[in-house]
N, C-alpha and C positions, 0 to 999 in steps of 0.2 A: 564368525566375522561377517559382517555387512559391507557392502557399498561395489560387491561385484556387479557388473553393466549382464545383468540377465534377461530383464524385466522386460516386454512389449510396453512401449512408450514409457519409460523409466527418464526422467532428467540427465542432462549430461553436467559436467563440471561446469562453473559460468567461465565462460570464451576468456581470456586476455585480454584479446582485443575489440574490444565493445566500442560501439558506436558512441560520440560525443553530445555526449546531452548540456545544454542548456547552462543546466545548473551546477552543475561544473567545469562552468568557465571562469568561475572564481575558485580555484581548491586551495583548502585549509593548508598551508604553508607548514605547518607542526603535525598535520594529520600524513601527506603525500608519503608515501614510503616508509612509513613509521612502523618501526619495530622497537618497542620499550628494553627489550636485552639485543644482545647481539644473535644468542640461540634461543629456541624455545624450552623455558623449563621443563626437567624432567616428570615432572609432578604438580598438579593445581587441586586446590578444595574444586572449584567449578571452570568446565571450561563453555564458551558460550560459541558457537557457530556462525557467523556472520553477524555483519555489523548496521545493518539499518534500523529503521524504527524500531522494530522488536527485540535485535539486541542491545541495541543502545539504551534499550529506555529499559531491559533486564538488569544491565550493569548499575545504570543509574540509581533504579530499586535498591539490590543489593548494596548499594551503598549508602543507603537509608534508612537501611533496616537494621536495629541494634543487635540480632540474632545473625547478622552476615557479612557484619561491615571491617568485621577482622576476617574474615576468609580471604583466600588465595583465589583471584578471577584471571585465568587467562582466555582473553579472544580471540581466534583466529578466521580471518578473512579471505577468500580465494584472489581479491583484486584490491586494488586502494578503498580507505574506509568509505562506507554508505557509496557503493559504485554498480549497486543492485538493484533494485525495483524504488527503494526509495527515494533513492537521488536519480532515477527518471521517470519520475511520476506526471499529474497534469501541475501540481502544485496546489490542491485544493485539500481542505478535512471541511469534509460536509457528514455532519451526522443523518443519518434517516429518521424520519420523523412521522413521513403520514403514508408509507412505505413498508413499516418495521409493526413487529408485536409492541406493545407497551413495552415488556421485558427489555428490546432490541432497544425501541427508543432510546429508552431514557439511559441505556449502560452508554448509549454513542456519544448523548447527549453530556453525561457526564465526562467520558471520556475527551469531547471538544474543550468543556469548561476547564478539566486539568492541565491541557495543555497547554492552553490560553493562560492561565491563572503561571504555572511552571516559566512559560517566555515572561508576562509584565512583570511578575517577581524578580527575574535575573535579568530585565532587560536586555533579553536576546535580540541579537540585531538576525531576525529571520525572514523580516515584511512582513511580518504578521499584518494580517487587514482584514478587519469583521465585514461582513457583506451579508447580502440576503442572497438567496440564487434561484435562477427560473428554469424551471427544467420546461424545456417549449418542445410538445408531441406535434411531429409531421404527417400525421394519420390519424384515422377518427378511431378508428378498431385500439387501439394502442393508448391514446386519450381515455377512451371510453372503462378500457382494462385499470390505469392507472387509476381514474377517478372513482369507477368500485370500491378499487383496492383502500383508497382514502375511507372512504364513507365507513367503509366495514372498520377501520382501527378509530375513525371516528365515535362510534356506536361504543365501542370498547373502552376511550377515553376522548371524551369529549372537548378538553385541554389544547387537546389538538388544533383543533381551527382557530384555537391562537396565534400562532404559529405559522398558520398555511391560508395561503391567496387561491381559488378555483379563480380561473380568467377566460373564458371563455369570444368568441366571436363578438357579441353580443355586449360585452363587458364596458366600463367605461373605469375609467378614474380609480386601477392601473386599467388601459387596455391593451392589446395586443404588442397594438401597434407604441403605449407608451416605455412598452419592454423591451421595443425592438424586435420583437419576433412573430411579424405581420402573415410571413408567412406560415405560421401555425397552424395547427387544428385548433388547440386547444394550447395553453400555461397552467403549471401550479408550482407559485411563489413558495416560495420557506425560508423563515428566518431565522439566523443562526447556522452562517456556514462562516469559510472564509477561505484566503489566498495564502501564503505562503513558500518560502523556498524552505523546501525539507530540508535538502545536504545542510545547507548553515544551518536548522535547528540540529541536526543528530552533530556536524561537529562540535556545536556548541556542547553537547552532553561527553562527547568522546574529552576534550579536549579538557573539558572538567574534572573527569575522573582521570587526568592523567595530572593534572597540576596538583589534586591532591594527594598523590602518593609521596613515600616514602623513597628517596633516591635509592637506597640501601635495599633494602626489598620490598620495591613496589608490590602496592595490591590488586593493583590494575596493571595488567600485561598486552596489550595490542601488538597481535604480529599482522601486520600487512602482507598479502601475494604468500599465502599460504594456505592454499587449501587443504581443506579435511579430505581423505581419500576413503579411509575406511573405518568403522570402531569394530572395535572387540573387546567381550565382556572377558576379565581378567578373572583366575581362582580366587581371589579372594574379595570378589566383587565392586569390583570397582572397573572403569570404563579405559580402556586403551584407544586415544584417537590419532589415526595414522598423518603423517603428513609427508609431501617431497623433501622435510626440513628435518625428519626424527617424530620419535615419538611424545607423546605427553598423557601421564593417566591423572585422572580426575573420579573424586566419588560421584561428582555429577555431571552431567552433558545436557545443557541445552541445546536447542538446534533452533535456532530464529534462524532456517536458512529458505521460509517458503516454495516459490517454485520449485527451488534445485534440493528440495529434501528426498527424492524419492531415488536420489542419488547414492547416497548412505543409508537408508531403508527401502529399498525398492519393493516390498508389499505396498507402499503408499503411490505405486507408479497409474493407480486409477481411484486413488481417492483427491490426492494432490496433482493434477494435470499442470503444467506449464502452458502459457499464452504470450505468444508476442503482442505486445500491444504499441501504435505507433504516435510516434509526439512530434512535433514542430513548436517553432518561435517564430511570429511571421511580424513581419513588418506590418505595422498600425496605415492606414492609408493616409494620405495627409490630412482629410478632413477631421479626421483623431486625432493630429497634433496639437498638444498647449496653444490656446487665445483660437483657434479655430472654432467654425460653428459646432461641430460634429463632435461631443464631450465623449471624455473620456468614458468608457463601462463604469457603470454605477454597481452591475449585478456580475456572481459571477453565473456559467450556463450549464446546463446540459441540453441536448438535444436527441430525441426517441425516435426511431422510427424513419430515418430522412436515408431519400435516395435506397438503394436495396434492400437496408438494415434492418433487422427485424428491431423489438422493444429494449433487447438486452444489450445488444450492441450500441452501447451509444457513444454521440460526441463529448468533450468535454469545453469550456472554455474558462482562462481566466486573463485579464487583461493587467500585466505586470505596471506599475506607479512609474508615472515621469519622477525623475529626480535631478539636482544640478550633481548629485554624483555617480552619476552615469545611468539609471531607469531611462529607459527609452521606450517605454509603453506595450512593451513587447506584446503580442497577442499569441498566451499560447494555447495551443491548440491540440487537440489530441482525440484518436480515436480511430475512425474509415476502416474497423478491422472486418468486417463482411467482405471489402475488396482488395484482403491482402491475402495469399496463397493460403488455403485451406481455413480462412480465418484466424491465421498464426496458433491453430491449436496442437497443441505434441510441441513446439518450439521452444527450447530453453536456449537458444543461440541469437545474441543479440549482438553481435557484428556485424550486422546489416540491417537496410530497412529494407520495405515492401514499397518499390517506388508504386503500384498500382494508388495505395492506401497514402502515399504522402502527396500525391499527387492528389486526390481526393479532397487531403487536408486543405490543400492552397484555394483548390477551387470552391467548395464546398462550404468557407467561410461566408463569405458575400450571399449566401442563396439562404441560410439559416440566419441571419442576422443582418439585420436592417445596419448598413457600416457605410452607405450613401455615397459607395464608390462605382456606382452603376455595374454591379455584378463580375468587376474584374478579378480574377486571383490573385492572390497576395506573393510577394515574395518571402523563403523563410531564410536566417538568419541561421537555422540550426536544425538539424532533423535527424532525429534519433527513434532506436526503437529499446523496449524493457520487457521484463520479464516477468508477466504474474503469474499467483499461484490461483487456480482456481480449485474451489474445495468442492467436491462430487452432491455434496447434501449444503450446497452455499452458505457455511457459517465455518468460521475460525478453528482448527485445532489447538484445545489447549492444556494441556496436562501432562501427565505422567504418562510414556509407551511402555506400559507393563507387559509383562511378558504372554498373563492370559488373551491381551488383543490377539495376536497372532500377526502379529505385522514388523518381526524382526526384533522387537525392543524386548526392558529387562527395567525392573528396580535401578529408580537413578536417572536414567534416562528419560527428557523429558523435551516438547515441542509446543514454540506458539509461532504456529504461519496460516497460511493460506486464507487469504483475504477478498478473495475473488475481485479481484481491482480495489476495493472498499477499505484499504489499513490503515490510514491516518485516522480514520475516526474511531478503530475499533486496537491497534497495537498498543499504545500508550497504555491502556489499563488494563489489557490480556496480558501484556510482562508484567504488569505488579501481580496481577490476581496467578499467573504460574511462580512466582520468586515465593510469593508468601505461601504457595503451596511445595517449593523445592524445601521453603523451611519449616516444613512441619505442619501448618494451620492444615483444621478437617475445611472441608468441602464449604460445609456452609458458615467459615466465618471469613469467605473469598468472595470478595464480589467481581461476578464472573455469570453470564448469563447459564442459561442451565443446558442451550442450546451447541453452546460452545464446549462444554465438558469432555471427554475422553471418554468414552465407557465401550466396550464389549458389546453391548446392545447397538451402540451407534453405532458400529462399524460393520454391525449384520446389516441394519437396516440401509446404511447408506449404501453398500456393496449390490442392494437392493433395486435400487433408483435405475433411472436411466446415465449412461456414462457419458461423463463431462462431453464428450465431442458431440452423442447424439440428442442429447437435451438441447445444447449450442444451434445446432442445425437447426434443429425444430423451433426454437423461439421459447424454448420452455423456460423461464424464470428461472437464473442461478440462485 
């Protein structure tokens, strides 16, 4: 059996009572408390572990797939649906681009376009909104690392600089200052990101696969406020997963429960680290308000490098749309974790913020971004903190935990998490490429980078590495 609390730095359950994010301040009315039975079934073909991007968009798969769309899927989620790292994220999917291998690229790149392509098909009401985004470095050493970094994936495909703006001091027509980030070292532009509220896209998917069920015996089962406590492998192979509500066995077990998976396999308690990471919604200053001189964000941001922060630590920004049904411009904001207690590393507790780090956020706006409020701090509206998973060797687990890893798992069992802040762009087609792998499909007729894969080898190598807290420290590139 798994999920005994052994492990130095092992995840704890995610809290009850979690801090109020943003983006649920609208909750799905049909999602809130939602259990599809009154008990949890005895038995499922598949059960999935939590419910954000990764399982949502598993279930969704699975129900797309003709080899799966008669199986029995039951969900179970430890708090209300997408109440995890999804639904408190910055609200961005930005693929990497002049950052990533070709491989990396173009999987994100694809993976932004499906999602895109999945929302205008169904007309998901999520705000979807295409943008370009300017990541503005506040140090030259940091600039200078990122801009290598470009040249070399450059050299590799040259495609690239379609795509990407170098902006420099020097620059004109975009320049710095047309970015708004005067105070930079250095900019590099990319096109092809965009804004977003997650929760309404994942409940749009939840809420789907519950309208198409069968009253009689649905195929989609979501229980709410039921955590996984432990699994165990059954004699006759098949997976027993525990809960405070009874049991339920399944011949298969996803776990899309990133951060908090090293909770029910605690070998992954130093491949999979948990990170608090902290967000705000801050009031736009008035010169941002509609018919004002001072226009709304055209881009959305990142920011490298500013006030303590090493390269990896960075800001986020996206500037949510005026609307007459209630968009009020919100500017959300996210990041300052170099000034929040130990950098929120080890933390899967997100019933609190880090006032050092939200305090940072308020202030910290006006100093990165030209917003022509003469430097004052914002007020925020909302400030919450979430939970990521940071992955030890920075790319996605995604496969089968077979039993030869050595990391607690068995035949059956299988995991798509840890994102290292990075999962909009990369979950979406890590649950299809694991579904079409729970159904059967070899390896290479998965599209799924090769860096992402499960293997034996990877788990040597990465146990290898420097460990998530002292790479962090150092400034080492997750």
């Amino acid at each position: 059996m798994t999920g005994a609390t052994t492990k130095p730095g092992q995840s704890s359950l995610p809290t009850p009572n979690s801090t109020k994010a943003f983006w649920h301040s609208q909750p799905s009315k049909i999602l809130l408390g939602h259990r599809t039975t009154p008990t949890i079934p005895a038995e499922a073909d598949i059960v999935i572990i939590g419910s954000g991007i990764s399982g949502a968009s598993a279930a969704h798969f699975l129900s797309q797939n003709e080899e799966s769309k008669k199986l029995s899927v039951v969900m179970l989620e430890a708090r209300e649906a997408c109440w995890g790292a999804t639904g408190r994220n910055g609200g961005h999917c930005q693929p990497g681009i002049y950052d990533r291998s070709p491989e990396l690229s173009s999987f994100e790149m694809r993976n932004y376009l499906a999602l895109k392509d999945l929302i205008t098909k169904n007309n998901i009401a999520c705000d979807w909104r295409d943008l370009s985004v300017v990541h503005g470095y506040m140090q030259k050493s940091i600039f200078e690392e990122a801009l290598a970094e470009y040249q070399s994936h450059q050299r590799a495909d040259p495609e690239i600089a379609k795509l990407v703006t170098v902006v420099t001091k020097d620059s004109s027509n975009p320049s710095l200052q047309d970015l708004r980030v005067s105070n930079a070292y250095g900019a590099i532009v990319q096109k092809h990101a965009s804004s977003v509220w997650p929760y309404k896209l994942v409940c749009w998917m939840l809420e789907n696969l519950l309208s198409l069920n069968n009253p009689v015996k649905p195929a989609f089962n979501l229980q709410t406020k039921t955590p996984a406590t432990h699994l165990q492998k059954a004699e006759d192979g098949s997976w027993i997963v525990h809960t405070p509500r009874g049991m339920i066995s399944a011949k298969q077990v996803l776990l899309a429960t990133n951060a908090y998976t090293s909770y029910l396999l605690p070998s992954f308690s130093d491949i999979i680290v948990p990170v608090r990471g902290e967000m705000s919604s801050l009031v736009p200053p008035k010169a941002m308000w509609p018919g004002n001189e001072n226009a709304p964000l055209e881009y959305s941001y990142g920011f490298m490098g500013n006030g303590d922060q090493n390269g990896h630590r960075d800001d986020y920004l996206v500037q949510r749309p005026y609307s007459p049904s209630g968009g009020n411009g919100e500017l959300m904001f996210g990041g300052g974790r170099s000034y929040a207690k130990n950098a929120g590393l080890g933390v899967s507790d997100d019933s609190d913020i880090d006032p050092p780090a939200a305090e940072y956020l308020k202030r910290e706006i006006s100093l990165v971004l030209d917003l022509r409020n003469e430097g004052k701090p914002l007020e925020a509206t909302y400030e919450w903190s979430g939970i990521m998973g940071f992955s030890r060797d920075d790319r996605p687990w995604v496969g089968e935990v077979s039993e030869e890893l050595g990391l607690g798992g068995d035949k059956g069992l299988w995991i798509c998490a840890a994102y290292t802040g990075h999962g909009m762009p990369n979950a979406f087609l890590s649950a299809k490429a694991v579904v079409e792998l729970m159904m059967g499909r070899k390896d290479d007729q998965v599209d799924l980078p090769s860096v992402h894969r499960i293997s034996k080898e990877r788990v040597e190598k990465a146990k290898m590495l420097e460990d998530v807290q002292v790479a962090d420290w150092k400034g080492i590139p997750l």
